[in-house]
Structures are given as C-alpha cells and as structure tokens.
N, C-alpha and C positions, 0 to 999 in steps of 0.2 A: 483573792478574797471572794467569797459566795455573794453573789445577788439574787434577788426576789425575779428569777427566770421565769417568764411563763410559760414555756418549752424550748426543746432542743431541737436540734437537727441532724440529722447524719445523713448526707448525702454520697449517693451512689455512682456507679455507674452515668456519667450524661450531667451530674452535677455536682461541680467542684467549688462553686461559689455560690452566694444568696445573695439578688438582687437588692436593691431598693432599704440597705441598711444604713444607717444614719449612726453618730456617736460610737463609731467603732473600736473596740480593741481588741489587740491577738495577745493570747493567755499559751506561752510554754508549758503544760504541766507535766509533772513531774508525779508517778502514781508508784504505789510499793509493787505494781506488777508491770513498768516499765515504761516508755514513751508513750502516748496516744499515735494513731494514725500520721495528724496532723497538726496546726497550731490551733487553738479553738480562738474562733470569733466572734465576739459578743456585741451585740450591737441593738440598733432601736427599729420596730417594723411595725407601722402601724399603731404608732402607741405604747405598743410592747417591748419589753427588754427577753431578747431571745440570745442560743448559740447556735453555732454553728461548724462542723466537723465534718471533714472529708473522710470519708472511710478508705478509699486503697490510696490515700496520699496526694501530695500533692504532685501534681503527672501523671497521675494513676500508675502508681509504681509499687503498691503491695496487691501483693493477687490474696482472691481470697481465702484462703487454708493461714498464710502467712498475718492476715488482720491481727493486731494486737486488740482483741475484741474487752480485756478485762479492762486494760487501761481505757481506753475510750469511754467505755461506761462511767468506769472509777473517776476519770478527770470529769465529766459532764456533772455525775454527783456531786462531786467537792466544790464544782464551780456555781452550785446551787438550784441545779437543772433538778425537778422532780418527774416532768413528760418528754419524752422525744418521741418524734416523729420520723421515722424509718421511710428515707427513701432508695426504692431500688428495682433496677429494671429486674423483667422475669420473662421467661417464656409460658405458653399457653398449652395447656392439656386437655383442653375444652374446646369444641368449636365455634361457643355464643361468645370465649372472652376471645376479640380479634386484638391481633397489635393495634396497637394505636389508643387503644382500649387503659383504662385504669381498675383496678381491682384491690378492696380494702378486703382482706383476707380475714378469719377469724378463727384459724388454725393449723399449725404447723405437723410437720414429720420430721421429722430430725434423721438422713437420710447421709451425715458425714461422720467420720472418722479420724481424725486426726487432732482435734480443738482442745483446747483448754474447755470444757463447758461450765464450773464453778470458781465461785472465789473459793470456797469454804476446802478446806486440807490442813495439813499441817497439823490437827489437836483439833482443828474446830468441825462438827459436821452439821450440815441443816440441809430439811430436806424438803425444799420450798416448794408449791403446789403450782402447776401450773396446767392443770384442766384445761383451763384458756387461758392461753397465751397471751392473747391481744387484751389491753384493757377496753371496755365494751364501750366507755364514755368518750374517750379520746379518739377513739374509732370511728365510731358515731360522727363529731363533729368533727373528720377528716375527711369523711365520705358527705357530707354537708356541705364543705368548703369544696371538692371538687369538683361535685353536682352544681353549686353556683355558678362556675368557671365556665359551664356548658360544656365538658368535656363529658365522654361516655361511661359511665365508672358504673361498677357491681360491685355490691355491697357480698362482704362473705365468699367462701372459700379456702381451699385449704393449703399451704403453701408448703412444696417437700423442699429441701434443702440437702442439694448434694456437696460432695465436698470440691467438684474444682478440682482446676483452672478449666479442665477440659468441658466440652458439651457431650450431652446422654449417645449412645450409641439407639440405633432405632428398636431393638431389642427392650431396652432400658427404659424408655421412654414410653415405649408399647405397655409395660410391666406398671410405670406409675400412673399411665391410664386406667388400668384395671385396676388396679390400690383404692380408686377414685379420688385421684390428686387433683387438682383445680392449674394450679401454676407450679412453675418450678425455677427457684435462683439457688446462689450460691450463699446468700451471707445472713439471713435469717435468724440462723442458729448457728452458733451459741446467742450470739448480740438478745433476742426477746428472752431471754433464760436466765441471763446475767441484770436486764433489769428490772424482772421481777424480783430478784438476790436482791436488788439493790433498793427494792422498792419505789420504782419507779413506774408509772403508767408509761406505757409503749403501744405504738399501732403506727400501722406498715402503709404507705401508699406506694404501690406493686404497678408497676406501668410493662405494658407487655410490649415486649418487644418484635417475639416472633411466633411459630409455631413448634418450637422444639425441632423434634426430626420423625416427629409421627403423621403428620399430614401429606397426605400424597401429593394434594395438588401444589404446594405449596412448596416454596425450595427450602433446603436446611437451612437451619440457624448457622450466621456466620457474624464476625464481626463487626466488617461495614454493616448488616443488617440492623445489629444494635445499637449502633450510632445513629444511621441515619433515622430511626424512626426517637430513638431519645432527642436530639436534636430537634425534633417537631415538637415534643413534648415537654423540653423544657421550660418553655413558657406556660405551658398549663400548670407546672408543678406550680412556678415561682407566684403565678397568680392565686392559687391554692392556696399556699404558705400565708399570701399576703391576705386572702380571705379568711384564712383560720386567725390570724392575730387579731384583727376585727370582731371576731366573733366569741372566741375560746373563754370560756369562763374565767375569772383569776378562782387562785390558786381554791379548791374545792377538797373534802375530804374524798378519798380512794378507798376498796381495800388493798388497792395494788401496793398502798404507803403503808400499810401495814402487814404487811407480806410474810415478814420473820416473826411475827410474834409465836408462831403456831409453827414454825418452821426448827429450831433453835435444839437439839436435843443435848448436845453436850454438859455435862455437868461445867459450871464456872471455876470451878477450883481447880480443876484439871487442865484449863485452855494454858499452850503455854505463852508466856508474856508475851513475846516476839509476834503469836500470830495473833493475839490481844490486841496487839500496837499494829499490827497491819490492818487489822478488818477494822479497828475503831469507827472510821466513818461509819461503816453498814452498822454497826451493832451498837454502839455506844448507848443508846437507849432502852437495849435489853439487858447488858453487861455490865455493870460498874467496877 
C-alpha cells in the first residue's frame, strides 16, 4: 500500500543498508516489468517516512547492465515514493574532483548500450524531455545536506555512463576527458530517465572513488580501490541522508511530477488495453 514518502533511496556500490531507521518494513514488490533489485525498506529517519532499495542486490550480485532499472523505479512509485536520492560511487575526470570527494552532478551522457531505457512501447509512445536530468530542487538540498556533514562536495557536473561491468581502457577514458565529462559510473542511465517517465524528482550524490585510468600519477581504478575509499565514505552518506530528512521540504510541487503532460503523443483510442493496464500507474491521470 503507498505512503506519504518523503523520499527514496537507492543505494549503490558501498551501501546496502540505511542506518539509523526506526518502524521498519520490507515491501516484496511485484512490478508488470518484473522483480525490483531488492526487497524495499520502508522505514522512519529523522521524523521522515522514507525507502530504501539496493541496487545490484542484496550481496551485490546484479552487475550493472543486468539492474532491472524499470521495476525499481516502478515499485518505489507504487510504494508512494515521488523523489529518490541516487547514491553511487563514480570515478573522476577531473583533477579538482579528488576521491574522497562527493559530486552532485547536473548532467548526464548516456554512454551505454544494452538497457531497457523506457517504459513506454507496446502502442503507447511518450517523449519525455529531459534537458536536465537532475531535478534542480532536490539537488540543491542534497548538495546542502552533504556540505553540512563537512564532507568536500562540488556542486554540478556532468556524469557519462558507460555500460559495464568493465573499467574504461585509458584510450576511453582519455576520449571522455576531451567530451568534457566531469565523472564517470555505470548506473546513471537509464535509472534518472526512467524517473523523469515516472515523474519523479531524482538527484545523484556521486562519491568518487578513484581516478579512472587517465591519471599518470595515480594508479588505476581497481576494485579494493572502490571499496576501500566507499568504506570511508559511508558514513558521510548515512550522515547526509540523515541531514536531508531534517531538512527536505514535505511534499512541494515539481515540474519533474508533471513530466508526462507534454510528453504523451499517442492517440487514447488506439493504446491497446494490456499496455493501458501496465503503465496505469504513470498515466492514469492523463488516460482515462
């Protein structure tokens, strides 16, 4: 059943749990584009009734090309979630963003190949605007809540998104330097695309891990690399998280929540029932 969320979470790479929740419950759901990630955990933080979602699973056991990126959104929707909060480590293309460093980005490259990127198919087509990616307000008071924590965070930025599992070749890496890419992860996109579809506000807190493989001095991005500096930094998110609850406006008008109005081209008479009955959540307000 949906509650009055005042965001969500999807945690990445270095964070599979959320501190400090009270009144908890885990939510199975069940979406018409197939399991979420994880079980979602709904719980009380600071006053707030938030979720909570693991992106590659619990173990970290979906890599990310394999994220079921539609249902994740789908189920946070349905369970009444209108913001999430996008946590995910990234590497650096920059020499001011150092590891250790947090970066709230304010736009993407879509830089994969293989993903689901829409709900809309089957009879239905919309062609939703995503100039910016990030919602500017939720962004805002993400990059507010980190900057309290006395962590180092840069505002802005452009975040490429490759597809994985692998790291950039220095070639590759050389290449999104010159694009003038900011950071680079793997799960970005589709996920902020899907919830603008969904009419959701989204914004990223990007924690750097390393330097790619473009730094001379620096040694490549490697595994242990990404933990051990995530592991430093989990506590800065969890502290973040728990200063955005504090803080975050209740629920406020968006135009992120109105997303599809201008989006929607299909004629109604022609959608056929089946994908009527599937997208209901997202459309129900424009489709009768």
């Amino acid at each position: 059943m949906a509650e009055n969320l005042a965001f969500a979470v999807i945690g990445g790479s270095g964070l599979y749990h959320m501190s400090g929740l009270s009144d908890t419950s885990e939510h199975l759901v069940e979406t018409p584009f197939g399991k979420p990630s994880s079980p979602i955990v709904v719980g009380t933080l600071e006053g707030q009734r938030v979720a909570f979602l693991a992106r590659h699973g619990v173990g970290h056991s979906i890599n990310p090309t394999e994220v079921n990126y539609r249902a994740n959104i789908y189920a946070l929707k349905s369970l009444g979630a209108n913001r999430i909060v996008s946590i995910s480590a990234c590497g650096s293309l920059r020499e001011d963003y150092a590891p250790g460093h947090i970066v709230i980005p304010d736009q993407i490259f879509d830089n994969t190949k293989e993903r689901a990127r829409s709900f809309f198919s089957d009879g239905l087509v919309a062609h939703i605007g995503v100039a910016d990616p990030f919602c500017q307000s939720v962004s805002e008071s993400v990059y507010q809540s980190v900057k309290e924590s006395g962590a180092t965070v840069h505002k802005g930025g452009t975040f490429i998104t490759i597809e994985g599992p692998r790291f950039s070749t220095k070639a590759e890496s050389q290449a999104y330097r010159a694009w003038g890419m900011s950071i680079i992860g793997m799960t970005a996109s589709p996920e902020a695309f899907l919830a603008r579809e969904a009419e959701m506000c989204y914004a990223t807190m990007a924690h750097v891990t390393d330097y790619d493989v473009w730094h001379i001095s620096a040694e490549p991005v490697t595994v242990e690399m990404v933990i051990q500096t995530l592991n430093k930094n989990t506590e800065i998110a969890q502290e973040s998280l728990r200063n955005l609850a504090r803080s975050l406006a209740t629920e406020t008008e968006c135009a992120c929540h109105s997303a599809l109005a201008s989006a929607l081209i299909t004629n109604p008479k022609v959608i056929p029932a089946e994908t009527r009955a599937r997208l209901d959540l997202l459309v129900r307000k424009y489709i009768q």
